[in-house]
C-alpha positions as CSV (number, residue, x, y, z in Angstrom):
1,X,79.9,-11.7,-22.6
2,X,77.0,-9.2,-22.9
3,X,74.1,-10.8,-25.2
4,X,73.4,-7.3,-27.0
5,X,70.2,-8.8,-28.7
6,X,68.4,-9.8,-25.4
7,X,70.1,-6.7,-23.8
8,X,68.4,-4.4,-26.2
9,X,65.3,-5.7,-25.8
10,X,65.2,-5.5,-22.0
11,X,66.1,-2.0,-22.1
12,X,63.8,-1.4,-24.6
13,X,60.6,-3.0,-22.8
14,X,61.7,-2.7,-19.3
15,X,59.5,0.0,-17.8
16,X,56.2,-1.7,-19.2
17,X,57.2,-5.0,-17.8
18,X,58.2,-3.7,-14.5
19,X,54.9,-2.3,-14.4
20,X,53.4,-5.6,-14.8
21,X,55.5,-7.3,-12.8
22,X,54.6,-5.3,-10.0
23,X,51.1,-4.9,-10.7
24,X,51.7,-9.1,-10.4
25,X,53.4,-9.1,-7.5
26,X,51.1,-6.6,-5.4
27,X,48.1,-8.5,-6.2
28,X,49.4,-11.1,-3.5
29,X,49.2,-8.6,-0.8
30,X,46.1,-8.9,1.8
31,X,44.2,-5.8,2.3
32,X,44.2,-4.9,6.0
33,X,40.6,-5.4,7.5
34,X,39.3,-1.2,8.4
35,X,36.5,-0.4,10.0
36,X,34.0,2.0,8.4
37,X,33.8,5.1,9.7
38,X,33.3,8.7,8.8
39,X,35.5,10.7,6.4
40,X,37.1,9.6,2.9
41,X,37.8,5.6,2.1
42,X,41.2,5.1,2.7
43,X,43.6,4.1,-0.2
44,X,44.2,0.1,-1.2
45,X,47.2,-0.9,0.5
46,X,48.1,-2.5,-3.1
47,X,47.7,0.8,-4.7
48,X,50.1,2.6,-2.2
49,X,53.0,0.2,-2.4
50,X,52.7,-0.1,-6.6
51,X,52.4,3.8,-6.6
52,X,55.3,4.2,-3.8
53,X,57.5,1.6,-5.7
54,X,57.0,3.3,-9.1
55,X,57.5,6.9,-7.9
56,X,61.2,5.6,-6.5
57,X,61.5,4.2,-10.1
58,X,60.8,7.1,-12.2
59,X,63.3,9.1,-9.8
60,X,60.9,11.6,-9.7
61,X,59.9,13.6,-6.9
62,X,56.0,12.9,-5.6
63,X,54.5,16.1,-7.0
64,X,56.6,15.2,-10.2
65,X,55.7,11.7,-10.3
66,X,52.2,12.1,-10.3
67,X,51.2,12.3,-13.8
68,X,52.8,8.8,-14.1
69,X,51.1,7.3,-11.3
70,X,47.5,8.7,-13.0
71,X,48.7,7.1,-16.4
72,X,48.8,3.5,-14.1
73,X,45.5,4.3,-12.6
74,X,44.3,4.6,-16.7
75,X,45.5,1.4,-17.7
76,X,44.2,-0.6,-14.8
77,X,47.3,-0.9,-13.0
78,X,45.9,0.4,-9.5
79,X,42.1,1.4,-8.8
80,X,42.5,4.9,-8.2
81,X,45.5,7.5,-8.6
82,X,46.4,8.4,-4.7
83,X,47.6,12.2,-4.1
84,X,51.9,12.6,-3.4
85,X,50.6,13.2,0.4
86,X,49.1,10.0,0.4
87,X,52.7,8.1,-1.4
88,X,54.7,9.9,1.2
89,X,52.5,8.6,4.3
90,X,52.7,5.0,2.7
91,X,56.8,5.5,2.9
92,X,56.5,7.2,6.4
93,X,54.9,3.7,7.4
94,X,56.5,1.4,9.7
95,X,54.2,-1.6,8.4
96,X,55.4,-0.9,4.7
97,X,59.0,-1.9,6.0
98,X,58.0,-5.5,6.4
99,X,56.1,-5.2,3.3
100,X,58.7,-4.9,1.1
101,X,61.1,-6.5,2.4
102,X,58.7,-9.6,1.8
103,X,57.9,-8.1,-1.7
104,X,62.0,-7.7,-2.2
105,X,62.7,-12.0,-1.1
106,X,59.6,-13.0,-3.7
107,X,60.7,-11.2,-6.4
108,X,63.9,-13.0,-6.1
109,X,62.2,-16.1,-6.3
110,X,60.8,-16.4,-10.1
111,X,65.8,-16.8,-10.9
112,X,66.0,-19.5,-8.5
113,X,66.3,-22.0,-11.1
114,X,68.9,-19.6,-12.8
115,X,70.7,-18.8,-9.5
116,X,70.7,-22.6,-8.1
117,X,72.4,-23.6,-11.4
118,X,75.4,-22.3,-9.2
119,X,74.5,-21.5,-6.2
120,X,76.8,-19.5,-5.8
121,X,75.6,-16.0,-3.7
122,X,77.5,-13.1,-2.0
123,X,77.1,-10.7,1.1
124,X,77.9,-6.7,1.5
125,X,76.7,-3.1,2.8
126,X,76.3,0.1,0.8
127,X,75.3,3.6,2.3
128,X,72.7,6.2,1.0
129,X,73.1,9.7,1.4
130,X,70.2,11.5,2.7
131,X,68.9,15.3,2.1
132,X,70.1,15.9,6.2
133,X,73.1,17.3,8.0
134,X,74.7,15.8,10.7
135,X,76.5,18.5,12.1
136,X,78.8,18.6,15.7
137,X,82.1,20.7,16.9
138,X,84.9,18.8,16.6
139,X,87.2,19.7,19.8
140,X,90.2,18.9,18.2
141,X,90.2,21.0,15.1
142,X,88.5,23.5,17.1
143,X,86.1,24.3,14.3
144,X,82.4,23.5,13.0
145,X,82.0,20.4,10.4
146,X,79.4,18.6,8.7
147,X,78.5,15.8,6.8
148,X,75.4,14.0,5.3
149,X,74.2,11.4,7.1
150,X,73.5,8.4,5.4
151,X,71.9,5.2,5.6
152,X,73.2,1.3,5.6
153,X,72.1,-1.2,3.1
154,X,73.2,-4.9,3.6
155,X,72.2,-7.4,0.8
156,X,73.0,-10.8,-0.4
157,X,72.7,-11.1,-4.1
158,X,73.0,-14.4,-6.5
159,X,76.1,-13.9,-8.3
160,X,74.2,-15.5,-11.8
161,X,71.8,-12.9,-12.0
162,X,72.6,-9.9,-9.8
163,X,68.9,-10.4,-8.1
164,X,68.9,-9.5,-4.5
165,X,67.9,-12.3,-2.5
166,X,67.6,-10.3,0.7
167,X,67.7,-6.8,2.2
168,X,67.9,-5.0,5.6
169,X,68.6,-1.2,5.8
170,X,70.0,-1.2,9.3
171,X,73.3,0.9,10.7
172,X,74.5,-2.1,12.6
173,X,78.0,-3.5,11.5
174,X,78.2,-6.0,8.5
175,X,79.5,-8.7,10.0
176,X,76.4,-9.9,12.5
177,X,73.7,-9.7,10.2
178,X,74.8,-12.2,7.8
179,X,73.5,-15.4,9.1
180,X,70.2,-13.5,9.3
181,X,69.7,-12.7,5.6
182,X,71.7,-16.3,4.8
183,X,68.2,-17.5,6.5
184,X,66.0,-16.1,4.5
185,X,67.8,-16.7,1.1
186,X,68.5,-20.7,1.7
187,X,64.7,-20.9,2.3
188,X,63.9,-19.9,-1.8
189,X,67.5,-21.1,-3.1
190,X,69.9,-23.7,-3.3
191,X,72.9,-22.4,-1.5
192,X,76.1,-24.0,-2.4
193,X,78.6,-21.2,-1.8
194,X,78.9,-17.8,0.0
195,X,81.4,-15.2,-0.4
196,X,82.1,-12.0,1.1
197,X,85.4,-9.8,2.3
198,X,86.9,-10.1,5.5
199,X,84.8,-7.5,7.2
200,X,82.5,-10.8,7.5
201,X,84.9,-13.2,8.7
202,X,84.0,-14.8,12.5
203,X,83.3,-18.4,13.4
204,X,79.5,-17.7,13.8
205,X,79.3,-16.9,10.2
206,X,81.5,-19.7,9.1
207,X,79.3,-21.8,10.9
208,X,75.8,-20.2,10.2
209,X,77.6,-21.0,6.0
210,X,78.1,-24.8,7.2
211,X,74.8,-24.7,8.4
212,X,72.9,-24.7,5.5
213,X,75.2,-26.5,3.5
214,X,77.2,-24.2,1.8
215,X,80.5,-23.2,1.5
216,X,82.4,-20.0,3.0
217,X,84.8,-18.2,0.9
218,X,85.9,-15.5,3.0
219,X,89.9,-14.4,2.8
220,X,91.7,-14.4,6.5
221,X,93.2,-11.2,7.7
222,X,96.7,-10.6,8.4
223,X,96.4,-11.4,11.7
224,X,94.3,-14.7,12.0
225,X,95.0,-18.0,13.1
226,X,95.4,-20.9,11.0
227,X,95.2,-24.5,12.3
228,X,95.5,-23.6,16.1
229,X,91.9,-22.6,15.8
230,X,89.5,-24.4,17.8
231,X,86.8,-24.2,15.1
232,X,86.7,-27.5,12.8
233,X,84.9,-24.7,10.0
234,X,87.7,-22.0,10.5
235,X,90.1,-24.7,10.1
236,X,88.6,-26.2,6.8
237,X,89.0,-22.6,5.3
238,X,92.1,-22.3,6.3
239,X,93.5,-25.2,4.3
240,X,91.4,-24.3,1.4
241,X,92.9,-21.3,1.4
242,X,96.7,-22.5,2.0
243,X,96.8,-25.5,-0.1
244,X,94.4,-24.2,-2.8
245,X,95.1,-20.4,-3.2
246,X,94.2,-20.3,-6.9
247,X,90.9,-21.9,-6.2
248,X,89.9,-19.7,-3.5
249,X,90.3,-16.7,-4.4
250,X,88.8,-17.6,-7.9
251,X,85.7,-18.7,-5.9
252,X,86.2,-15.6,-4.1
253,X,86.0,-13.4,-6.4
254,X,82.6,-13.7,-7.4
255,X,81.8,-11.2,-4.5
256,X,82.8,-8.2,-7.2
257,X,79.2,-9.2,-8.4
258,X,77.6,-7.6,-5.1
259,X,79.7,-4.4,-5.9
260,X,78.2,-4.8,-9.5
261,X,74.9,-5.2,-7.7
262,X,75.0,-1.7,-5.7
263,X,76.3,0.0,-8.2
264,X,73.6,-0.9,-10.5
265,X,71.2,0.1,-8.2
266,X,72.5,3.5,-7.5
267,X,72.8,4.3,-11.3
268,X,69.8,3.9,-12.2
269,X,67.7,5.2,-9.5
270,X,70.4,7.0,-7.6
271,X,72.8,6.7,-4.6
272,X,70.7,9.6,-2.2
273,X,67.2,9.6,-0.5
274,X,65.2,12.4,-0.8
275,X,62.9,11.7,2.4
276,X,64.0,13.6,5.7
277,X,62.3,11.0,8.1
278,X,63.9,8.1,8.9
279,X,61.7,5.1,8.3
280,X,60.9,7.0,5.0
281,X,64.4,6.6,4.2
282,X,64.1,3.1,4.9
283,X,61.3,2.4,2.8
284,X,62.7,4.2,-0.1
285,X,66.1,2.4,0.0
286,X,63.7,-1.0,0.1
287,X,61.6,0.6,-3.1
288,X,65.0,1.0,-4.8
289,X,66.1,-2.8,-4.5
290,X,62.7,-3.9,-5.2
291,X,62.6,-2.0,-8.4
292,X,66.5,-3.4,-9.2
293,X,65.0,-7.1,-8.7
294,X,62.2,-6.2,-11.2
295,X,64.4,-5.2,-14.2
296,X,66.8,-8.3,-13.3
297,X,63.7,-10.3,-14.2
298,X,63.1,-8.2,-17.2
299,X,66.6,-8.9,-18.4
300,X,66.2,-13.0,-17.8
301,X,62.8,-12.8,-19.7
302,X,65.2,-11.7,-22.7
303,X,68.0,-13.7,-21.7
304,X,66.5,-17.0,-20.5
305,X,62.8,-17.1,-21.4
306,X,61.6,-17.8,-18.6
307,X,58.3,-17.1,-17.8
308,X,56.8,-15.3,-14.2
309,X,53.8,-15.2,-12.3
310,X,54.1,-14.1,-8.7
311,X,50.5,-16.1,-8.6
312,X,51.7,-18.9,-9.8
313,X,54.1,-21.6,-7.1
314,X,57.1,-21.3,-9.5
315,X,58.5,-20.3,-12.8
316,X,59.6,-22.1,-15.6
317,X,62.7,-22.2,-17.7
318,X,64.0,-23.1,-20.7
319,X,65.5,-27.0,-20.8
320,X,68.1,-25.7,-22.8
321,X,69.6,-23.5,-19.8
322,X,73.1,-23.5,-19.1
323,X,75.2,-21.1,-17.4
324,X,79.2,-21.0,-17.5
């Protein structure tokens, strides 16, 4: 059940302790070394990202979004207040890709002790419409269409929490890239199960799951084998999922979290792009998953107490933490 009182107060508090959290979690980036040179000083890389992240918070547009981000230059949050021009060259940048993707994995780190209390974490893809038009003639119909384009987002979330534990905003198909962000969330989290729907289900994943000690809970299509598969993994499933059906799908089931997870992202800071280029659009989906792992954070500050320092090696929780 909802805990309205800590609820409440997240809501209530969020957007000031996002703004901390962020201001927090920038001051671990390392200013790239520039040579001096003629014209204006560049911008901080710090202040960029913090002003990039918190213009794709306040769903603003750039020009819009400026009087907040001269509000954060005010109260110490970033050293000076860059121009939109100067937000919408940070998002244009290939480098701030790998940035926050970083940025997205540690702010997931402060709920690992609230997500390894499970362990339990699931895998999907969501798309993102952009501004653009992809239009072509379609021979058959003999007439002009045309469509948005859109872009991918694949994530693996903890299913305690809703925190993302890993992102990649890439069109490729679902089911490949799942041993790669499985990777990079067993290396903050204790990883006990995975689930995910059988757009995901191949021996490589079931194996990459075994890997790192988890469990796979992913249903079998109509078609698949049972026992006559070579694959000792696909095999163990199988039986699971025969002889303990009830179990299974129980364990299964968890996955509607991931489905919680995108659509709490694209309620509150919505389900489009507004940049036309495409690594922009990249960078702004990223901005949008960082900003959802922020306000999970606020929420297990009400919830749990805990307390977060992206400085700091690890959090702390409450001893009295329980999950059911």
């Amino acid at each position: 059940r909802q805990n309205w009182p800590a609820y409440n107060a997240a809501q209530t508090t969020e957007k000031e302790q996002v703004e901390m959290l962020l201001k927090s979690l920038c001051e671990g980036l390392e200013e790239p070394v520039r040579k001096a040179g003629p014209g204006r000083p560049r911008i901080r890389q710090r202040d960029a990202i913090f002003s990039s992240v918190m213009k794709i918070y306040s769903t603003f547009s750039g020009r819009r979004a400026s009087t907040d981000i001269r509000g954060y230059a005010a109260s110490g949050h970033i050293t000076d207040a860059p121009h939109y021009n100067s937000i919408f060259r940070c998002l244009e940048n290939a480098t701030t890709t790998e940035i926050l993707v970083r940025l997205i994995e540690e702010s997931a780190a402060p709920l690992a002790e609230i997500e390894n209390a499970l362990g339990q974490f699931a895998q999907d893809s969501t798309g993102f419409s952009t501004v653009t038009y992809d239009r072509w003639f379609d021979q058959k119909h003999g007439k002009l269409m045309a469509h948005h384009g859109w872009v991918k987002l694949h994530i693996m979330i903890g299913t305690a929490t809703n925190v993302v534990t890993s992102a990649k905003v890439s069109s490729e198909a679902d089911s490949p890239l799942l041993p790669e962000l499985l990777r990079s969330t067993a290396q903050r989290f204790r990883v006990a199960e995975v689930s995910a729907d059988k757009a995901y289900l191949s021996k490589d994943n079931l194996e990459a799951i075994e890997a790192v000690g988890a469990v796979p809970f992913i249903p079998f299509k109509i078609n698949s084998v049972g026992m006559a598969s070579k694959s000792q993994h696909w095999r163990k499933m199988w039986a699971h999922f025969s002889l303990k059906s009830d179990d299974f799908l129980a364990r299964y089931h968890r996955r509607s979290n991931v489905e919680s997870t995108m659509w709490m992202i694209k309620s509150k800071f919505g389900g489009s792009v507004r940049s036309k280029l495409a690594t922009a659009q990249v960078n702004e989906v990223l901005c949008k998953v960082l900003c959802h792992n922020l306000t999970c954070i606020v929420h297990a500050i009400a919830e749990f107490g805990i307390d977060v320092d992206f400085l700091k090696p690890a959090p702390t929780a409450r001893p009295n933490l329980t999950l059911v």
